[in-house]
Steps between C-alpha positions, in 0.01 A plus 500: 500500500723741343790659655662836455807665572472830667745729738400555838633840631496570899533840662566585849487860526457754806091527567516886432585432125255196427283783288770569296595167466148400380491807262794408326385158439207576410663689243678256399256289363464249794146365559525390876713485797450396855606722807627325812627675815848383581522460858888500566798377361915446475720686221799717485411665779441241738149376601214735550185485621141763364516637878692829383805328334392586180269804587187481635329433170655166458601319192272317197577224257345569170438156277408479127513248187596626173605374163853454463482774202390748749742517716774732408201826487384369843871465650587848385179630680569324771842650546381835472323538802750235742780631367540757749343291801529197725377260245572104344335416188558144423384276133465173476381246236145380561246264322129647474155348401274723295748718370268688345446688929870596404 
C-alpha cells in the first residue's frame, strides 16, 4: 500500500462565515472538506460554551487534505476571510491513501 504525504488544514471559524469559508476554498482548488459543529471550547478568552458565548450561531471546524504544494494559495485564502474574525486555522503533516482524492 502506498503512502503519501499531504497537509491537513483545520478551520474553526464563527458559523455565520462557513459560506465564505467554503467559497474561498473552493476557490482555491481544494476538492473536499468536512464541516463539524464545535460545541464549546477554552482559548484566550477563557472557556466558552455555543449557548450565546460565541453568538447564537455557534462556531464550525472546517477539515481538508491537500498536497503539500497547495498550501501557500489555500493559506492565503484562508486568511482572507478569518483575518478579521474569531478564527484558528491550524496545519499539520498527514499521511493519505489514494492520493489521487487529494
Amino acid at each position: 500500500m502506498e503512502k503519501h504525504s499531504a497537509k491537513r488544514v483545520e478551520i474553526v471559524i464563527e458559523k455565520p462565515l462557513e459560506g465564505r469559508l467554503l467559497d474561498a476554498l473552493t476557490n482555491a482548488g481544494v476538492k473536499g472538506y468536512t464541516v463539524l459543529p464545535v460545541l464549546g471550547g477554552s482559548g484566550r478568552s477563557g472557556s466558552w460554551t455555543r449557548e450565546g458565548q460565541v453568538g447564537r450561531a455557534g462556531m464550525v471546524v472546517v477539515v481538508c487534505l491537500i498536497k503539500p504544494e497547495r498550501l501557500d494559495p489555500l493559506l492565503d485564502a484562508v486568511f482572507a476571510v478569518v483575518e478579521r474574525h474569531i478564527g484558528v486555522v491550524s496545519v499539520t503533516d498527514a499521511i493519505v491513501l489514494r492520493a489521487e482524492r487529494f
